[in-house]
C-alpha positions in Angstrom: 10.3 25.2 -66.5 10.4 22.0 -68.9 8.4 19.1 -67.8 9.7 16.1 -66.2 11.5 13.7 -67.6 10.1 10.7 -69.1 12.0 6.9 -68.8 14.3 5.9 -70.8 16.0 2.8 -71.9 17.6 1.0 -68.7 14.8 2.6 -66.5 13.8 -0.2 -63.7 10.9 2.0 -62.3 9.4 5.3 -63.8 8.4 6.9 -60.3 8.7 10.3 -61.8 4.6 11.6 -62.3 3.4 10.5 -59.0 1.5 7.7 -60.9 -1.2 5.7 -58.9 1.1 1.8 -59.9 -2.4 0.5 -59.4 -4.6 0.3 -62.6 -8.2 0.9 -62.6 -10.6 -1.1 -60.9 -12.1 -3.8 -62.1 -15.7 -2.6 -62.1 -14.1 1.0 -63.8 -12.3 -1.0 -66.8 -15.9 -3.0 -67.2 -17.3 0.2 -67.5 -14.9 1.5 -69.8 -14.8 -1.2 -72.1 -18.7 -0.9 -72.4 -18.4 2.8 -73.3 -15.5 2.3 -76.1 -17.8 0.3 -78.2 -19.5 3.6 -78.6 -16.4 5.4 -79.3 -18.2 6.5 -82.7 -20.3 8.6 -81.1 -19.7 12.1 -79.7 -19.8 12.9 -75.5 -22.3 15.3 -74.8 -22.3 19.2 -76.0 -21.3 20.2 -72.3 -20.6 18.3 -69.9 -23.6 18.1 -68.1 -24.3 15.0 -67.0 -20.9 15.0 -65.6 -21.1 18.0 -63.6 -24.6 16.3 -61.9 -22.1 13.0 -60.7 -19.6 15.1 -59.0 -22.1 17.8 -57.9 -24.2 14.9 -55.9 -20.9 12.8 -54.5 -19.4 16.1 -53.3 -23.0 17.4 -51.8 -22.2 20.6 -54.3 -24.8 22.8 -56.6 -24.5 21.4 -60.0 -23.6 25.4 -60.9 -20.4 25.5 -58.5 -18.8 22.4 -60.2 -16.7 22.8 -63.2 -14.7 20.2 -65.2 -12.0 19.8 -67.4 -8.7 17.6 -68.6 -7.8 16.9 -65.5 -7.3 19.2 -62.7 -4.6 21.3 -64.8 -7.5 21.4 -67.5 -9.5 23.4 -64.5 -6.5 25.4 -63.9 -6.2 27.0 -67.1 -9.5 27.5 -67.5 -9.3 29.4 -64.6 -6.4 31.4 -65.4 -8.0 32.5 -68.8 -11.4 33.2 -67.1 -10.1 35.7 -64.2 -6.8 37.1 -65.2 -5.4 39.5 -68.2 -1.9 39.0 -69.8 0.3 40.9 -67.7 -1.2 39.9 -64.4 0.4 38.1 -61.7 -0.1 34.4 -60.3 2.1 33.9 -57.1 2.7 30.2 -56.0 5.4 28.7 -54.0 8.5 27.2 -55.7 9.2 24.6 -56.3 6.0 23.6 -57.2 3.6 21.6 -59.9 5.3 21.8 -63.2 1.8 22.7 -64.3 1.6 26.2 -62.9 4.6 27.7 -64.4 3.8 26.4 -67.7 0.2 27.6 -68.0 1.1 31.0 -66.3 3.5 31.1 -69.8 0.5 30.2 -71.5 -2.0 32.4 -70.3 0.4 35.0 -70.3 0.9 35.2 -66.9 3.8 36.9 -64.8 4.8 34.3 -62.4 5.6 35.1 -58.9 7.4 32.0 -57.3 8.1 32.1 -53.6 10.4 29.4 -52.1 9.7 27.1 -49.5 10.1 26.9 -46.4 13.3 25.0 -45.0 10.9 21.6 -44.1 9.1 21.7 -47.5 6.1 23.8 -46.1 4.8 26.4 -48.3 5.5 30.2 -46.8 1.8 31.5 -46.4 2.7 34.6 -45.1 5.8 35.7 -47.8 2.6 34.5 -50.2 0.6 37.0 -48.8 3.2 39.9 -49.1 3.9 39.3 -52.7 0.6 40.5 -53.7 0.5 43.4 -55.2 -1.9 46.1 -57.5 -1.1 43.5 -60.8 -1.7 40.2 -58.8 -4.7 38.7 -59.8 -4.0 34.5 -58.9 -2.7 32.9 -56.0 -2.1 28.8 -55.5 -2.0 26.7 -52.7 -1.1 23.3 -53.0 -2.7 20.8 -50.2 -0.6 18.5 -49.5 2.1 20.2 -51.5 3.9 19.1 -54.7 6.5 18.2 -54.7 7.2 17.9 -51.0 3.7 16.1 -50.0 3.8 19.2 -46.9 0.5 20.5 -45.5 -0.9 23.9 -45.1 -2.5 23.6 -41.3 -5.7 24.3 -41.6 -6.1 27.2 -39.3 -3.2 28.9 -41.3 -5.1 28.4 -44.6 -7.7 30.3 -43.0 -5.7 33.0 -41.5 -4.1 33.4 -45.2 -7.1 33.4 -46.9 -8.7 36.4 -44.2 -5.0 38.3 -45.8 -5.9 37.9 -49.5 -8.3 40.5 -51.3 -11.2 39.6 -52.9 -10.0 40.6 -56.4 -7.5 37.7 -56.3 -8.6 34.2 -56.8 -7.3 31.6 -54.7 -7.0 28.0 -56.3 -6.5 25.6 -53.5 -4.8 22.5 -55.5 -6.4 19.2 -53.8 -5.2 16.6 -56.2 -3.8 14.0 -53.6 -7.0 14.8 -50.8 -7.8 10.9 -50.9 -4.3 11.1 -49.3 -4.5 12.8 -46.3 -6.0 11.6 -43.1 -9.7 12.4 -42.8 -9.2 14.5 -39.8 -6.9 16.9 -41.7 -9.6 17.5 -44.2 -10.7 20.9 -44.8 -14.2 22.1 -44.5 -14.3 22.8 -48.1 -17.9 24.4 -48.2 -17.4 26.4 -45.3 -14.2 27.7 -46.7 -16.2 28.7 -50.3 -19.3 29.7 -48.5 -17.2 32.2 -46.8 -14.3 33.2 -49.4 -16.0 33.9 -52.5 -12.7 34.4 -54.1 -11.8 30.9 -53.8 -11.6 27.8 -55.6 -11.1 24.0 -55.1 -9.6 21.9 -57.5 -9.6 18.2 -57.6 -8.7 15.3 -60.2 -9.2 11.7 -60.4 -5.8 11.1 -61.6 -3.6 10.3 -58.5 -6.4 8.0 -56.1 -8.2 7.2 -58.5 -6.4 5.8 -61.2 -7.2 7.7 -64.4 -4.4 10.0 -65.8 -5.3 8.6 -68.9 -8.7 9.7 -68.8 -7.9 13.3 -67.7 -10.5 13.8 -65.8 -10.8 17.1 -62.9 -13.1 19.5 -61.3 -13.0 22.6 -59.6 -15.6 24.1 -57.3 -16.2 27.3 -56.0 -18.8 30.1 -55.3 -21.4 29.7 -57.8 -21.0 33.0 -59.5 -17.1 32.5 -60.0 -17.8 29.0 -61.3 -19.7 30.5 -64.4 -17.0 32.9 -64.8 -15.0 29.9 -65.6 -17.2 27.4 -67.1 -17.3 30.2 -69.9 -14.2 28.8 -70.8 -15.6 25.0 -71.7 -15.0 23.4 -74.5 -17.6 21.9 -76.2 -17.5 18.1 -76.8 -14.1 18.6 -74.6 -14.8 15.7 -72.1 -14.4 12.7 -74.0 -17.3 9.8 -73.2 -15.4 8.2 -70.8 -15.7 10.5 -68.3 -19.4 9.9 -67.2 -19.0 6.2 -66.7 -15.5 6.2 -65.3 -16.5 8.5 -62.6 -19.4 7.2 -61.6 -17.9 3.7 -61.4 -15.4 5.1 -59.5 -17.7 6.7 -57.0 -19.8 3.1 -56.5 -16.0 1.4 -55.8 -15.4 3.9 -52.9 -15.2 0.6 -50.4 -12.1 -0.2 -52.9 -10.7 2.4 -53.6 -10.2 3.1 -49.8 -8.4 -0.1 -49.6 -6.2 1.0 -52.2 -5.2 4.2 -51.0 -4.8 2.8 -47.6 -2.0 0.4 -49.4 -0.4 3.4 -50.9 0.0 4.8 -47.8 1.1 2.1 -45.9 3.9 1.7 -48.4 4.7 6.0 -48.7 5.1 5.7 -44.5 7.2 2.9 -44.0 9.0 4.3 -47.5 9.0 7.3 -45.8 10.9 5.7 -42.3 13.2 3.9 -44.4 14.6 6.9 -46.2 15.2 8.4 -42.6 17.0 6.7 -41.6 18.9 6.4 -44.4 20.1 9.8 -43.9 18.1 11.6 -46.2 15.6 14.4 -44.5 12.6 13.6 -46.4 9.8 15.3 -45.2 6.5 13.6 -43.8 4.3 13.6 -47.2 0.8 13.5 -47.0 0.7 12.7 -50.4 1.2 9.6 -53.0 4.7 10.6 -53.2 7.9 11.9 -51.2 10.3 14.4 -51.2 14.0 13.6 -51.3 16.0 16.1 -50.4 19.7 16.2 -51.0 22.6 17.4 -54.1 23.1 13.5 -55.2 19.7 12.0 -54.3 18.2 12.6 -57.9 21.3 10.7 -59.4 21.8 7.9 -57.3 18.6 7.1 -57.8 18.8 7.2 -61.5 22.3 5.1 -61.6 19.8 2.9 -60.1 17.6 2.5 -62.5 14.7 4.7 -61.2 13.4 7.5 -62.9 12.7 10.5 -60.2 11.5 14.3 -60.8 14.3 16.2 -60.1 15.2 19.5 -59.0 17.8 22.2 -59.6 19.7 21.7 -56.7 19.1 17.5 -57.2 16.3 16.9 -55.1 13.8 14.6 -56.6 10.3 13.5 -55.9 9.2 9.7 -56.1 5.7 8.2 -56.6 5.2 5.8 -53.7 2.8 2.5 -53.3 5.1 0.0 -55.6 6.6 -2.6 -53.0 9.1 -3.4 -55.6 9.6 0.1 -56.6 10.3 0.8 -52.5 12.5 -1.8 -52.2 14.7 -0.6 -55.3 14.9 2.9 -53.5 15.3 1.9 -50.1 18.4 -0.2 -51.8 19.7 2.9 -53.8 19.7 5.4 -50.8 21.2 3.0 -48.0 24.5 4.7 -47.0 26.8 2.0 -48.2 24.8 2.3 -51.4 25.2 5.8 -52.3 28.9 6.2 -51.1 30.2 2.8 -53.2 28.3 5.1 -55.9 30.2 7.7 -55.2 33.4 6.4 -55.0 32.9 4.4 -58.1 35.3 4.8 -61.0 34.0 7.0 -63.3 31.3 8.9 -61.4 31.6 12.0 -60.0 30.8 12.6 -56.4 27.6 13.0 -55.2 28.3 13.8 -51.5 25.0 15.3 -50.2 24.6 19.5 -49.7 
């Protein structure tokens, strides 16, 4: 799988990496701007200190946290830690670009399973698609790229199915996403499932692709298995301040998720009634399904992720950005597109 593709020239709005539109906040880039006048020195050995932050904020042992470049960072640490070259990972597909290129990396023989017909992610074809050389299983919540969600009773059922010997990474990148009452009982779930593990990034809510900046968490014996794989002086001296800025702006940071959402639902209605079937994300994105979606959009100006059969996935929480697509996709829109001289159809499938 090649990754997505990045704006070009003409491109109005790059809504293609589910990109918070929002930049840090202000008490974050204070901090940040303190620490790169000490850009001459080196972060710490291991990450240490940073582990301690996130260990207290998530009410976690300091040895069940592990960091890394961002939550794919984790992933591949994980995949190196647990698996051999010629073992399996099985995730649903389509899913984050990340997965299928790190399973090339690590060796991995990929497993993809489709989705469902709403964009839900098949738990139980999952399940049967382990086999003797399966060793890594991933479950995205929400999903990307369709923002779905894996009810919680399910994940549990699912996770009762899996055997021990396979590792489970539940992918929780867009968590600050989903409505509180959806969230999982995380330390119940590792307390219980030794065999699984959390993964989480301050990328999406917070703000700070940039930085790269994730953690995973897990049984403490399988999180040493896989902080073996740290790199030393790999967590670049932003990471301690940023993070624990970011953790003393929670009060902000709510309010600027609860934007994001605002604008992904009524995004979300808006594209509805359009005509095109988008499922309900619980994400900072949505899911547009449909054979001419990805290039009416781009006629339009707006890069998308797109997908084989033209789907595409838009980051949401831009008004302007909204507006653009809500534009682009109104029926009158996409059939004077159509129609136009020059282009070829792009009559929905």
């Amino acid at each position: 799988m090649t990754a997505p593709t990045l704006a070009g020239p003409g491109v109005r709005f790059d809504l293609a990496l589910s990109e918070n539109p929002f930049a840090p906040l202000p008490s974050v880039l204070a901090a940040l701007d303190d620490v790169m006048r000490r850009a001459h020195r080196y972060p710490e050995f291991l990450p240490d200190r940073l582990v301690e932050i996130i260990a207290n904020h998530e009410a976690l042992d300091q040895d069940q946290v592990v960091v890394g470049a961002g939550a794919t960072g984790v992933a591949l640490q994980i995949m190196h830690s647990v698996a051999e070259p010629g073992e399996r990972i099985v995730y649903t597909a389509p899913t984050f670009d990340g997965y299928p290129i790190m399973a090339d990396i690590a060796s991995l023989d990929a497993v993809p399973v489709p989705i469902l017909p709403d964009g839900g992610q098949d738990l139980a074809a999952m399940a049967a698609a382990i086999d003797d050389r399966s060793r890594l299983i991933v479950v995205c919540r929400p999903h990307n790229p369709t923002g779905t969600l894996v009810d919680s009773a399910e994940l549990q059922a699912f996770l009762r199915c899996v055997p021990e010997r396979v590792i489970v990474i539940v992918d929780e990148a867009y968590v600050e996403f989903v409505d509180r009452g959806l969230i999982l009982d995380v330390h119940r779930i590792i307390a219980e499932h030794p065999n699984v593990v959390f993964l989480r990034t301050f990328s999406k809510a917070y703000g700070l692709a940039g930085l790269r900046i994730g953690f995973g968490f897990a049984n403490a014996a399988l999180a040493r298995t896989i902080r073996r794989r740290q790199l030393p002086f790999g967590m670049g001296s932003a990471a301690v301040p940023a993070v624990a800025a970011s953790y003393a702006a929670e009060d902000e940071l709510r309010a600027r998720v609860s934007a994001i959402v605002a604008e992904r639902d009524e995004l979300w209605r808006t594209v509805r009634a359009a005509g095109v079937p988008a499922p309900r994300s619980h994400a900072n994105f949505l899911y547009l399904p449909g054979s001419g979606v990805g290039d009416t959009l781009a006629r339009a100006g707006i890069n998308a992720r797109t997908y084989p059969h033209g789907d595409a996935r838009i980051a949401v929480g831009d008004p302007d950005a909204g507006r653009a697509v809500a534009d682009a996709l109104r029926p009158t829109a996409r059939g004077a597109a159509a129609t136009a001289p020059g282009c070829a159809s792009t009559g929905r499938g």
